[in-house]
TORKOL-4160 file (C-alpha; in steps of 0.2 Angstrom, whole numbers, padded with zeros to 4 digits, m for minus):
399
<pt num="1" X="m0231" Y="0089" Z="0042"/>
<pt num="2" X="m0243" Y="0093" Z="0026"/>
<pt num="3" X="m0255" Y="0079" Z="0018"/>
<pt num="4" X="m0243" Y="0079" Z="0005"/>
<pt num="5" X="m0230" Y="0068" Z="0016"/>
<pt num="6" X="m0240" Y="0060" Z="0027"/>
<pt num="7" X="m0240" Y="0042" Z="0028"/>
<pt num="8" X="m0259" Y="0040" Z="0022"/>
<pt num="9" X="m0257" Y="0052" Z="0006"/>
<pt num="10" X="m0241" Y="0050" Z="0001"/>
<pt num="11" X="m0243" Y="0033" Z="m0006"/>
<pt num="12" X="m0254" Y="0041" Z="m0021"/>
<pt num="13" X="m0238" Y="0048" Z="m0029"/>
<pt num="14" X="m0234" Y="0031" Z="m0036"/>
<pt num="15" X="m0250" Y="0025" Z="m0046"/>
<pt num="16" X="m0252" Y="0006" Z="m0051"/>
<pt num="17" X="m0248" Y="0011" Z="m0068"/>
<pt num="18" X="m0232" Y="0018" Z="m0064"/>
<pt num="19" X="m0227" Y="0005" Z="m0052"/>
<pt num="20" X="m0232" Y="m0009" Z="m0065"/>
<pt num="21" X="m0220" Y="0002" Z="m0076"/>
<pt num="22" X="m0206" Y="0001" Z="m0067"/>
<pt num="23" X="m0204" Y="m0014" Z="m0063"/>
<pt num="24" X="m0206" Y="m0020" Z="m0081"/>
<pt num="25" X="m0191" Y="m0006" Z="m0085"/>
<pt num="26" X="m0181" Y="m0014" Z="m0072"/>
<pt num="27" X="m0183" Y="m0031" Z="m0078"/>
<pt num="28" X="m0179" Y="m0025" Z="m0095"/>
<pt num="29" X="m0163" Y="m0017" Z="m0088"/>
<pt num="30" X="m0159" Y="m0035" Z="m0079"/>
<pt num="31" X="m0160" Y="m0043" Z="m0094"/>
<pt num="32" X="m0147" Y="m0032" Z="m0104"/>
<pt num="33" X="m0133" Y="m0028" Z="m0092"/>
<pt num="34" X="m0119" Y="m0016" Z="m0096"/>
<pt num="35" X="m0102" Y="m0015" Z="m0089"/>
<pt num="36" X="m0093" Y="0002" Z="m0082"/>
<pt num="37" X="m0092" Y="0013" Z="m0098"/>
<pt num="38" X="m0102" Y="0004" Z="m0111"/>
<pt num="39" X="m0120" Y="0007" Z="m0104"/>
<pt num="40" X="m0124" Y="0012" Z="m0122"/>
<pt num="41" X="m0140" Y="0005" Z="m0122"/>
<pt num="42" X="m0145" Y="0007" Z="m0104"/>
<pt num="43" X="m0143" Y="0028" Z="m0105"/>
<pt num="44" X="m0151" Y="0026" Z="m0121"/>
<pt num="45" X="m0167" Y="0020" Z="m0113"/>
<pt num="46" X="m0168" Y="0031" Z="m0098"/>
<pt num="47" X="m0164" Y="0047" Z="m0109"/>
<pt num="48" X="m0179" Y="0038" Z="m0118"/>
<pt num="49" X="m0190" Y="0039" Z="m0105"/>
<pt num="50" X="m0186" Y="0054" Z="m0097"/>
<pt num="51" X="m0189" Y="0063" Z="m0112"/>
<pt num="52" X="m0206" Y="0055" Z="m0113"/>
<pt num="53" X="m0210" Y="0065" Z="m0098"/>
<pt num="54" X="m0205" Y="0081" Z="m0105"/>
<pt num="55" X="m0189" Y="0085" Z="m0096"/>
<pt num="56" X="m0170" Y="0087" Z="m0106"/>
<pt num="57" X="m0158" Y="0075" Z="m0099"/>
<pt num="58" X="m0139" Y="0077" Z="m0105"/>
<pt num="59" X="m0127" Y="0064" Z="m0107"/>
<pt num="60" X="m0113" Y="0064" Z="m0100"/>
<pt num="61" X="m0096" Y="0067" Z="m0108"/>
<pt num="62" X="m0089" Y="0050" Z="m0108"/>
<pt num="63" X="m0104" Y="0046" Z="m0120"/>
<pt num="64" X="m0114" Y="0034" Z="m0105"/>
<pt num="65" X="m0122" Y="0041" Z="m0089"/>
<pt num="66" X="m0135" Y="0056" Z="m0091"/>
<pt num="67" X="m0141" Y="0071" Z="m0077"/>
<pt num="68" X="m0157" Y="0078" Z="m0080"/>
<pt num="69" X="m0163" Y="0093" Z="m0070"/>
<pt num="70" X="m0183" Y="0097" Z="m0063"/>
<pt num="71" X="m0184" Y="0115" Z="m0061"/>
<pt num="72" X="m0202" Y="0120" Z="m0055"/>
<pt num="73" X="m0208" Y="0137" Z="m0060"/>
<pt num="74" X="m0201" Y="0153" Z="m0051"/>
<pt num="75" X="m0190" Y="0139" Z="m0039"/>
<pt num="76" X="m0175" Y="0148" Z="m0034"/>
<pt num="77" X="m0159" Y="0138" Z="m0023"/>
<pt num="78" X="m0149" Y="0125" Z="m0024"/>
<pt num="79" X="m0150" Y="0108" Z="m0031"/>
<pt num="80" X="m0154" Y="0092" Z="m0024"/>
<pt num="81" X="m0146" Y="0077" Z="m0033"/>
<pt num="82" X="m0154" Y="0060" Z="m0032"/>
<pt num="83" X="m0137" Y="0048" Z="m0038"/>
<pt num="84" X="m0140" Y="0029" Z="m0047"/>
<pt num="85" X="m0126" Y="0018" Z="m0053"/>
<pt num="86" X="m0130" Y="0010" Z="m0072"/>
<pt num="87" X="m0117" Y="0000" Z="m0074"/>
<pt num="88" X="m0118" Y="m0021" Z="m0071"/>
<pt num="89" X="m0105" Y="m0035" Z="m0066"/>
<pt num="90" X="m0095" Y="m0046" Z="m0076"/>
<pt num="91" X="m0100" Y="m0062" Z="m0068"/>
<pt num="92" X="m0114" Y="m0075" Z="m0076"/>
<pt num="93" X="m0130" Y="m0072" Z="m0071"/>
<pt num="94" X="m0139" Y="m0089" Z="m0063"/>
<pt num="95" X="m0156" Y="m0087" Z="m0060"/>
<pt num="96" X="m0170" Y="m0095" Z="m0068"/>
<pt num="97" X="m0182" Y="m0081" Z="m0070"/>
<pt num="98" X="m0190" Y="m0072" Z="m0084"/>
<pt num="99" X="m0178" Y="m0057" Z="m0084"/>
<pt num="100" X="m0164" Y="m0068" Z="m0084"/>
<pt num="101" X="m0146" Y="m0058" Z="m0093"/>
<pt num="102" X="m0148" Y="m0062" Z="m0111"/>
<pt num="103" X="m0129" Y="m0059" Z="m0112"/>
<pt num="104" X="m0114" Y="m0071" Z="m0106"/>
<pt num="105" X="m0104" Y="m0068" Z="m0091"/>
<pt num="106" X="m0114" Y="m0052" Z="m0090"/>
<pt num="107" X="m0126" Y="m0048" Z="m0072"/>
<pt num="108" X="m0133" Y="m0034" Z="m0063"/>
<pt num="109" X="m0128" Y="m0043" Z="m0047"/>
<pt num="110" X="m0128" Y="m0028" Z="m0034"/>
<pt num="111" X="m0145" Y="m0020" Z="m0040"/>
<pt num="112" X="m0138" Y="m0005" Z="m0051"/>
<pt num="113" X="m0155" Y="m0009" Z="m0061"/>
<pt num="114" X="m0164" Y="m0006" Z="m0047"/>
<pt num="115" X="m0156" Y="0010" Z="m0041"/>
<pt num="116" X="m0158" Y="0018" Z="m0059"/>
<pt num="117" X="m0176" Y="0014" Z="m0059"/>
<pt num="118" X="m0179" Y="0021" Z="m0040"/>
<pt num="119" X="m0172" Y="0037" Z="m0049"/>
<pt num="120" X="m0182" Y="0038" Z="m0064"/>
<pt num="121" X="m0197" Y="0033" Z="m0056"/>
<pt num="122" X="m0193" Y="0049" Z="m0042"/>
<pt num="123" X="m0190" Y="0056" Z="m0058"/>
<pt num="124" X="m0207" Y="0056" Z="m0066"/>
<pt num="125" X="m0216" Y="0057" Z="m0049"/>
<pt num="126" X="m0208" Y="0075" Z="m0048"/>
<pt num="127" X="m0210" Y="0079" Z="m0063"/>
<pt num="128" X="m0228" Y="0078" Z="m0062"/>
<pt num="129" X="m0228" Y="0087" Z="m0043"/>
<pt num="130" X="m0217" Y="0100" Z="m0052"/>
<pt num="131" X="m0232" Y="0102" Z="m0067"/>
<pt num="132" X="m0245" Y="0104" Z="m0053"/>
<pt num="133" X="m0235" Y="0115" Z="m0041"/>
<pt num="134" X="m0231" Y="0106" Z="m0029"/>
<pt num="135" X="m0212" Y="0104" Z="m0030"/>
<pt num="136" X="m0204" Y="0118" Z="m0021"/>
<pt num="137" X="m0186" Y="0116" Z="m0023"/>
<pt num="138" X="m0176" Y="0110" Z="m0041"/>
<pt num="139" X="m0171" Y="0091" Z="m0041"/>
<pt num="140" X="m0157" Y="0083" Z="m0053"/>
<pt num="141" X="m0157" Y="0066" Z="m0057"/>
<pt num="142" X="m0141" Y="0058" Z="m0060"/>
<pt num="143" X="m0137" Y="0042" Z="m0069"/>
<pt num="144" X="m0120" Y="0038" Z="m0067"/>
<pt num="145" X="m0107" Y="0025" Z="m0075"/>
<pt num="146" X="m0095" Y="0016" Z="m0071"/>
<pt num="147" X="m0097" Y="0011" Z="m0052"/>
<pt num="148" X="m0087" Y="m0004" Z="m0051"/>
<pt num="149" X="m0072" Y="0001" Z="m0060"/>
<pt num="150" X="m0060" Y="0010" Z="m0047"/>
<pt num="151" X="m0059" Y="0024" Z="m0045"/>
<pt num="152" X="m0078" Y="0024" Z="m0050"/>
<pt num="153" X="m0086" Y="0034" Z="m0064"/>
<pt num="154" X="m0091" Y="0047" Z="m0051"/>
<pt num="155" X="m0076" Y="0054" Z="m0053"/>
<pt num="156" X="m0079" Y="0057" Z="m0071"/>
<pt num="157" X="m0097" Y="0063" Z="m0069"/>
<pt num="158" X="m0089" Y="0076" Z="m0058"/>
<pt num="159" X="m0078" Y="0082" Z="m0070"/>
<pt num="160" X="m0093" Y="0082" Z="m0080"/>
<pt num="161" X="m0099" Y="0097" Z="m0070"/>
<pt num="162" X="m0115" Y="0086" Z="m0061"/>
<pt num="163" X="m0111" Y="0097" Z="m0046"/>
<pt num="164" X="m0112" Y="0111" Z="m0054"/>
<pt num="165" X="m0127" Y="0120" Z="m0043"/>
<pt num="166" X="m0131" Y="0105" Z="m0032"/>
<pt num="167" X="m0131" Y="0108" Z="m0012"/>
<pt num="168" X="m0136" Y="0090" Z="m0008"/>
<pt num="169" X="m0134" Y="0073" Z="m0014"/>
<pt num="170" X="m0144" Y="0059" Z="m0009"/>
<pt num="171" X="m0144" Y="0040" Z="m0014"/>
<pt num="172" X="m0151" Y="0022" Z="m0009"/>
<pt num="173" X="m0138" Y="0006" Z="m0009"/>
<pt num="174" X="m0149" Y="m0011" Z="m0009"/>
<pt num="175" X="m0145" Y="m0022" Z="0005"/>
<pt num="176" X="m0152" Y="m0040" Z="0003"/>
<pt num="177" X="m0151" Y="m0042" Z="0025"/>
<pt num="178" X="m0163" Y="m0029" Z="0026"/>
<pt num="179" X="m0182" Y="m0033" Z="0022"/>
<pt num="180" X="m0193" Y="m0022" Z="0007"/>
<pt num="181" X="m0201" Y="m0010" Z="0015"/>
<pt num="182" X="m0187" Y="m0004" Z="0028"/>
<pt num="183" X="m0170" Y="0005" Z="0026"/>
<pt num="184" X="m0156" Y="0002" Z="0035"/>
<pt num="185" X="m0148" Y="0020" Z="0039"/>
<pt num="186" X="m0132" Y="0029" Z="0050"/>
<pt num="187" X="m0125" Y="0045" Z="0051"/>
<pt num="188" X="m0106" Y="0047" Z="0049"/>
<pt num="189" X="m0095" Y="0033" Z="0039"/>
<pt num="190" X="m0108" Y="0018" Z="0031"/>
<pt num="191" X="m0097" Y="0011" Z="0020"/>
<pt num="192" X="m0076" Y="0008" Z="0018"/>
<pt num="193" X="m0062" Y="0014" Z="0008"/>
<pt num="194" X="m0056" Y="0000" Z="m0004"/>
<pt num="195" X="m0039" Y="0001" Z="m0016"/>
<pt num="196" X="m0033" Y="m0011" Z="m0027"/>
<pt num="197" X="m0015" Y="m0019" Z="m0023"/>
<pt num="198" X="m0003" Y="m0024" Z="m0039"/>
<pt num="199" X="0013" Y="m0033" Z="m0032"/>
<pt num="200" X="0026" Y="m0042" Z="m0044"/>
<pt num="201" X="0041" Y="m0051" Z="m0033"/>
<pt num="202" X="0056" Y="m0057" Z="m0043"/>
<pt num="203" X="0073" Y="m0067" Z="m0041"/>
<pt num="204" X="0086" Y="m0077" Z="m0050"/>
<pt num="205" X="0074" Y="m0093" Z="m0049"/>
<pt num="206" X="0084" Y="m0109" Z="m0047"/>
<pt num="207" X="0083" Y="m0128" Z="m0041"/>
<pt num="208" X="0071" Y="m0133" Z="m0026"/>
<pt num="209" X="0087" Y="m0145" Z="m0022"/>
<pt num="210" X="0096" Y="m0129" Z="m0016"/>
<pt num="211" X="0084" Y="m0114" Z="m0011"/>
<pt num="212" X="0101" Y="m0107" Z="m0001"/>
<pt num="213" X="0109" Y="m0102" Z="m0016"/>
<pt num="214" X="0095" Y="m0092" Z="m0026"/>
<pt num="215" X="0079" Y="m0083" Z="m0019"/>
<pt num="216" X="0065" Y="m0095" Z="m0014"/>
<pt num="217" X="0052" Y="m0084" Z="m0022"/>
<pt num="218" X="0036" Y="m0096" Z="m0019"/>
<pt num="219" X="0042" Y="m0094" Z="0001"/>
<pt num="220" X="0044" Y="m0076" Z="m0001"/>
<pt num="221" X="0026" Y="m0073" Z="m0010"/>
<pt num="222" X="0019" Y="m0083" Z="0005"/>
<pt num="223" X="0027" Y="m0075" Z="0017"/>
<pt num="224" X="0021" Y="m0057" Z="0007"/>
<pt num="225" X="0003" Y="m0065" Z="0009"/>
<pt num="226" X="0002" Y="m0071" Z="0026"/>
<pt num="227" X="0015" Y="m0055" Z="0034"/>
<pt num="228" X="0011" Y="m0040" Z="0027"/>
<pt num="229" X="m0008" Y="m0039" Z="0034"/>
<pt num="230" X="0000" Y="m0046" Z="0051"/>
<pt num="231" X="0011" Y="m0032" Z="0049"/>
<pt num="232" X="m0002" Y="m0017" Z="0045"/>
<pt num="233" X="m0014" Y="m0024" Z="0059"/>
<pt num="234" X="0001" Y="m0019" Z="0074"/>
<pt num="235" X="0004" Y="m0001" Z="0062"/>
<pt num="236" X="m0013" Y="0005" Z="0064"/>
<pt num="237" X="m0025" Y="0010" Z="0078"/>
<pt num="238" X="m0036" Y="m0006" Z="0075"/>
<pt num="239" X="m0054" Y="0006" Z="0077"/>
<pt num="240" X="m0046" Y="0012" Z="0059"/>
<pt num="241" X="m0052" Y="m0007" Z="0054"/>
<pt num="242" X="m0038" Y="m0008" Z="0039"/>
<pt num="243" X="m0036" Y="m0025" Z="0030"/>
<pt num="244" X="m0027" Y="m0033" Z="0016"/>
<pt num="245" X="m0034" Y="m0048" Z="0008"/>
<pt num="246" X="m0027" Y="m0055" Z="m0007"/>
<pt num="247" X="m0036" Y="m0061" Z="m0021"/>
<pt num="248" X="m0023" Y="m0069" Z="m0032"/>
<pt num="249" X="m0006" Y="m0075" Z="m0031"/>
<pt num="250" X="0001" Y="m0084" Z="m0046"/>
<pt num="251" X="0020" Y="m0090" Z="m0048"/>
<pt num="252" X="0030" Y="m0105" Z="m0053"/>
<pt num="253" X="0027" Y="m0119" Z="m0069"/>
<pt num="254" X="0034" Y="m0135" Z="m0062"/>
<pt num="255" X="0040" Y="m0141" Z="m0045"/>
<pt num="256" X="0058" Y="m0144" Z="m0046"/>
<pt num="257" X="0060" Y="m0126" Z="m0053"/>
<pt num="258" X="0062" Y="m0108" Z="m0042"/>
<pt num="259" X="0055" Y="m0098" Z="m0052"/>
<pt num="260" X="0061" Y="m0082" Z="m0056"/>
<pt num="261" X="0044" Y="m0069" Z="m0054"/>
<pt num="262" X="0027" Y="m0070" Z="m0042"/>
<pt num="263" X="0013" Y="m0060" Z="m0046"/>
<pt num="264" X="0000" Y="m0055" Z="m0031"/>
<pt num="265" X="m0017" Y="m0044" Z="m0031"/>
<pt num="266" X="m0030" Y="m0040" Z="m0019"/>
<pt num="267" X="m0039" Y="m0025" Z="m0010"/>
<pt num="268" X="m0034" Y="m0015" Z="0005"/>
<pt num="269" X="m0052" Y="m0009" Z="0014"/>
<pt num="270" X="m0052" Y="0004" Z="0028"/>
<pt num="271" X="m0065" Y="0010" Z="0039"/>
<pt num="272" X="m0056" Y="0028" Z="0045"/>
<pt num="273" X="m0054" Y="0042" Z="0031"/>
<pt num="274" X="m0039" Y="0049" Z="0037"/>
<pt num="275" X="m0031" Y="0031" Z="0038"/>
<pt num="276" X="m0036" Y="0030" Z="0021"/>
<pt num="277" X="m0025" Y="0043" Z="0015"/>
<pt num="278" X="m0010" Y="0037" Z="0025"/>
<pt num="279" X="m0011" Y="0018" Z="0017"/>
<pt num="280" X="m0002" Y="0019" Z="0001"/>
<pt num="281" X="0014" Y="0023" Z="0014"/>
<pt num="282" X="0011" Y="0008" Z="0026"/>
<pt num="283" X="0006" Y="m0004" Z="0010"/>
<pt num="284" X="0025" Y="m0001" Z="0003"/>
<pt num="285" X="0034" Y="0000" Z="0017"/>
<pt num="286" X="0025" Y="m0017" Z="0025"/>
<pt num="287" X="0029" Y="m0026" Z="0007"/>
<pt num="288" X="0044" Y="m0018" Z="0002"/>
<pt num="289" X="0050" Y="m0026" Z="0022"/>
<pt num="290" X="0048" Y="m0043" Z="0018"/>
<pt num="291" X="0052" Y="m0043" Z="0002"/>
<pt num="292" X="0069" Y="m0040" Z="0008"/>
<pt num="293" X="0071" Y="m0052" Z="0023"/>
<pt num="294" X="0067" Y="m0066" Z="0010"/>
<pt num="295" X="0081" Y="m0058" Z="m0003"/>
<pt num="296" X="0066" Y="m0054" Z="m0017"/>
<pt num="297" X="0062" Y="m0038" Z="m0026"/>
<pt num="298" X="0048" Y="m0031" Z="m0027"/>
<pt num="299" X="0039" Y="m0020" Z="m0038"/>
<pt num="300" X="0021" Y="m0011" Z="m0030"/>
<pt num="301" X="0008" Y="m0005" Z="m0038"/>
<pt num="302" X="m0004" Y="0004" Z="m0028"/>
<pt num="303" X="m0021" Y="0008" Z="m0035"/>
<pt num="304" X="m0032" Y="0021" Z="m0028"/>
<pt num="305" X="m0050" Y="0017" Z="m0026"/>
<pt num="306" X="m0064" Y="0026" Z="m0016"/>
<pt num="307" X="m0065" Y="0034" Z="0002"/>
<pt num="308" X="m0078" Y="0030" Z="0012"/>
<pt num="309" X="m0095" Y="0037" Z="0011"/>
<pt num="310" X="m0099" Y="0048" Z="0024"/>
<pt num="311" X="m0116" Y="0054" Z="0028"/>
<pt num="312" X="m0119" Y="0070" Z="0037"/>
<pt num="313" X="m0130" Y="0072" Z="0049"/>
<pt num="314" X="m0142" Y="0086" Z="0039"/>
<pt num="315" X="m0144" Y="0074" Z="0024"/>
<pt num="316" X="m0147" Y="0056" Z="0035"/>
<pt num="317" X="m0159" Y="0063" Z="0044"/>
<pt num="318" X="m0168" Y="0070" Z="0030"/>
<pt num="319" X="m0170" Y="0053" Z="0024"/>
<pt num="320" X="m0174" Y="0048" Z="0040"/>
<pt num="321" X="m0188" Y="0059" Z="0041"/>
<pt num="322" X="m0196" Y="0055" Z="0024"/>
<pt num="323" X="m0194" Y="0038" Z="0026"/>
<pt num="324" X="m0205" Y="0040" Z="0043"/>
<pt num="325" X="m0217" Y="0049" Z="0033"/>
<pt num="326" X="m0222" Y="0037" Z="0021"/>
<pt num="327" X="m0219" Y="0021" Z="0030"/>
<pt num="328" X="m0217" Y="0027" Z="0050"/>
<pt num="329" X="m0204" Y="0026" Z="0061"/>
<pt num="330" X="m0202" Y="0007" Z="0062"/>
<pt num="331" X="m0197" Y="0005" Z="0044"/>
<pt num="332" X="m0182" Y="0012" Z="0047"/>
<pt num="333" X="m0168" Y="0001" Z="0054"/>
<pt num="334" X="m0150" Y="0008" Z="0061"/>
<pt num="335" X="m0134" Y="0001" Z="0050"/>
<pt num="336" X="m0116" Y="m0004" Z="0052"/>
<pt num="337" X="m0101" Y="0001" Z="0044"/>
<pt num="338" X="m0098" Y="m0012" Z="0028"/>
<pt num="339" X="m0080" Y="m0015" Z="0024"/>
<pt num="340" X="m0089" Y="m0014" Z="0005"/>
<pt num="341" X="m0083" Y="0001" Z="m0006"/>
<pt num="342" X="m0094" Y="0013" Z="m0016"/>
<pt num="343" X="m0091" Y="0027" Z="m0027"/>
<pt num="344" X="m0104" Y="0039" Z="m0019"/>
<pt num="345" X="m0090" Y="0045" Z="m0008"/>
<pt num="346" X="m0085" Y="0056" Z="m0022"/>
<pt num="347" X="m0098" Y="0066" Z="m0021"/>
<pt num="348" X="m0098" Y="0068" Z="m0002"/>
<pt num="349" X="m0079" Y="0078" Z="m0005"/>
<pt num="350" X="m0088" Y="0091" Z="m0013"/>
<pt num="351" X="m0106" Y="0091" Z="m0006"/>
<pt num="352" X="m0113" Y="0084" Z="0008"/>
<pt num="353" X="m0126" Y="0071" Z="0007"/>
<pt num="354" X="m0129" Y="0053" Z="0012"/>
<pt num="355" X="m0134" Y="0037" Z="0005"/>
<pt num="356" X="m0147" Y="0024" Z="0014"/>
<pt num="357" X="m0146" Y="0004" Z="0013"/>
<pt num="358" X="m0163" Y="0002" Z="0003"/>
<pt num="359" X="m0171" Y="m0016" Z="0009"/>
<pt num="360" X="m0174" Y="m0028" Z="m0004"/>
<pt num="361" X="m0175" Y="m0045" Z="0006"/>
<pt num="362" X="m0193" Y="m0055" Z="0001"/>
<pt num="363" X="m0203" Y="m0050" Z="0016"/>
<pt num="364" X="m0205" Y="m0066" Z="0028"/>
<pt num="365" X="m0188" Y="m0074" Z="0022"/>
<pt num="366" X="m0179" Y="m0067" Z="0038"/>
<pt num="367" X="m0172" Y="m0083" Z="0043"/>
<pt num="368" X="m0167" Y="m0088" Z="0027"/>
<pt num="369" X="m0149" Y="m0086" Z="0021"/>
<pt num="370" X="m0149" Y="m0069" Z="0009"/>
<pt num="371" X="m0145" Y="m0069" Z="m0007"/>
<pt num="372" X="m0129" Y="m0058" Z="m0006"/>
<pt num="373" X="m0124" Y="m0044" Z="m0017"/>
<pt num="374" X="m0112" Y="m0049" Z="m0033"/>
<pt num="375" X="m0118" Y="m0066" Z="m0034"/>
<pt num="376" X="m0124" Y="m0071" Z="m0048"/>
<pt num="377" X="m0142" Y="m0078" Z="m0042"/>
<pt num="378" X="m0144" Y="m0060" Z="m0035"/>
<pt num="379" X="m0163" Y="m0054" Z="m0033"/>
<pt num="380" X="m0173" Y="m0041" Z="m0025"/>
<pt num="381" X="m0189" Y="m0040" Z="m0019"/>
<pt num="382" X="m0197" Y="m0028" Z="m0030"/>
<pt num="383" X="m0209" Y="m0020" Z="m0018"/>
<pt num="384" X="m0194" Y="m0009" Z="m0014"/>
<pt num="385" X="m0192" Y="m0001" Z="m0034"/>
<pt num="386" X="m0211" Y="0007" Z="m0024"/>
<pt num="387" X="m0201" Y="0013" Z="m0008"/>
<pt num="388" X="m0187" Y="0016" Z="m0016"/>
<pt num="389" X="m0198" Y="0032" Z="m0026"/>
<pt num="390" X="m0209" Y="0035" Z="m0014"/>
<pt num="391" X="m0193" Y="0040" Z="m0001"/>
<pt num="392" X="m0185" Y="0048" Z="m0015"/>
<pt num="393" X="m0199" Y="0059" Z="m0018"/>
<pt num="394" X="m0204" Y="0063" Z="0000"/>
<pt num="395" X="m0184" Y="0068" Z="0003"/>
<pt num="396" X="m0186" Y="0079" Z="m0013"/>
<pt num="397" X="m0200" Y="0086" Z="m0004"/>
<pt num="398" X="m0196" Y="0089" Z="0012"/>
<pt num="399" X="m0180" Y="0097" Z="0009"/>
């Protein structure tokens, strides 16, 4: 291992001033959040700043989201990609801190700020290794939109040619069970597949006093509802982990009337890729079944979201071993599969590459009940913006 990376010197890469920075650009981020696709303001900053330290980011073509690429002197090979997500939650931000949201209904309640100031501050570390000669290998940062809106803005940046060039793509998800300082990590699947289920049901509507000459459809949604997973569960090898839960059901105005339509949503998650790719066919045929036996129609609309990411094993370890050399061996924690969904899986069907669970729990609150992810009093720990960069870095370096 050279001084560079080991855990005495590396910690010099990220100098107070820098680390006072970001944390006031991640504040500044919290405070104007952005949903998928309207991250106007929050490229615009980071484009800012980027080109403060003398490199050329590009946005992307859907006008939000930016890649930016470090390419030391005389480096030769492929690119490694370090991925944030820019875009924020639609959900009211309730916190009483400082850098509180200053817009309604308006949150970055899974730590999207924080993954895009990881980034840039890896960024501007490398940048300055890379001036000085001590960057081997050419690094793109990539700062993507749209995360939350299925089938996730990665899809988009790909098209945007983000890829182009890249061999490897890494990234850092934060995880409010795992304490600052650590990262949860796993080789092979880390997180779910997760569609979106659209269902309308609809009859002739009628008189509750005689249900047996028309279609009870409030019966029939509530047989739809409580059923169909029921029926997937005994479909499916149950290691594949594939659930339907509904999010929404809405039918009927008065309760003497039948009415004539019902209207269902909600997600179906998977923890096995292959029985991803198979659900669309089990979805129909398990709702389009009951539908029948209660004498309703029904109309499906089945919405693809994202695959589940899968780290290799080249790209975990990797982060593995940088993570041990900044912080040693015990700051790493193994992970489970979530049942969350996360748009990084994209990537990983053209590249390999993984993606870590980046603590940002207040170190010494283990007992206390975390503060979950898209939830609108949703905080980090920012020690972890610092360990977020300094991992990032020492990846970059290592590989």
């Amino acid at each position: 291992m050279s001084d560079l990376l080991s855990p005495q010197s590396t910690p010099t890469t990220l100098d107070d001033a820098l680390r006072a920075e970001l944390i006031a650009f991640r504040r500044d981020l919290h405070r104007h959040p952005e949903l998928g696709n309207q991250e106007v303001r929050t490229t615009a900053v980071i484009k800012d700043r980027l080109e403060r330290a003398g490199l050329a980011p590009r946005v992307l073509d859907s006008g939000t989201g930016l890649v930016c690429d470090i390419r030391p002197e005389g480096a030769e090979g492929e690119l490694l990609a370090l991925r944030a997500d820019i875009d924020a939650l639609p959900i009211p931000d309730t916190k009483t801190v400082s850098y509180r949201s200053t817009v309604p209904g308006r949150a970055h309640a899974c730590g999207h700020d924080v993954h895009s100031t990881v980034v840039l501050g890896a960024g501007l570390v490398l940048a300055r290794l890379a001036a000085d000669g001590r960057l081997a290998r050419p690094v793109r940062l990539l700062f993507q939109p749209a995360e939350e809106v299925l089938p996730g803005g990665a899809t988009d940046a790909i098209e945007s040619r983000v890829l182009q060039g890249v061999g490897r793509i890494l990234a850092l998800h934060c995880d409010p069970k795992v304490e600052a300082g650590r990262i949860g990590l796993r080789t092979g699947a880390i997180t779910s597949a997760c569609d979106r289920i659209e269902i309308k049901l609809s009859g002739p509507g009628g008189h509750t006093a005689r249900p047996q000459l028309t279609t009870d459809l409030v019966t029939a949604a509530a047989k739809v509802v409580t059923e169909v997973p029921a029926l997937l569960a005994r479909r499916v090898d149950t290691r594949a982990g594939l659930a339907v839960t509904w999010g929404r059901l809405q039918t009927g105005h008065a309760p003497n009337v039948i009415p004539q339509g019902a209207e269902l949503s909600g997600t179906m998650r998977c923890l096995d890729l292959d029985t991803w790719r198979r659900a669309p066919d089990l979805v129909h045929a398990a709702v389009d079944e009951v539908a029948t036996m209660w004498r309703a129609k029904s109309e499906i609309q089945y919405i693809r979201g994202v695959p589940p990411v899968v780290n290799d094993a080249v790209s975990a370890a990797l982060l593995g071993d940088a993570m041990t050399a900044r912080f040693g061996a015990d700051s790493i924690e193994p992970t489970e599969q979530s049942l969350g969904g996360e748009d990084f899986s994209w990537y990983l069907e053209q590249v390999p590459g993984a993606m870590a669970r980046l603590g940002v729990r207040p170190r010494g609150e283990a007992g206390a009940t975390p503060r979950d992810i898209h939830q609108g009093d949703f905080d980090v720990d920012e020690h972890a913006i610092s360990v977020g960069v300094d991992l990032l870095t020492a990846a970059a370096l290592l590989s």
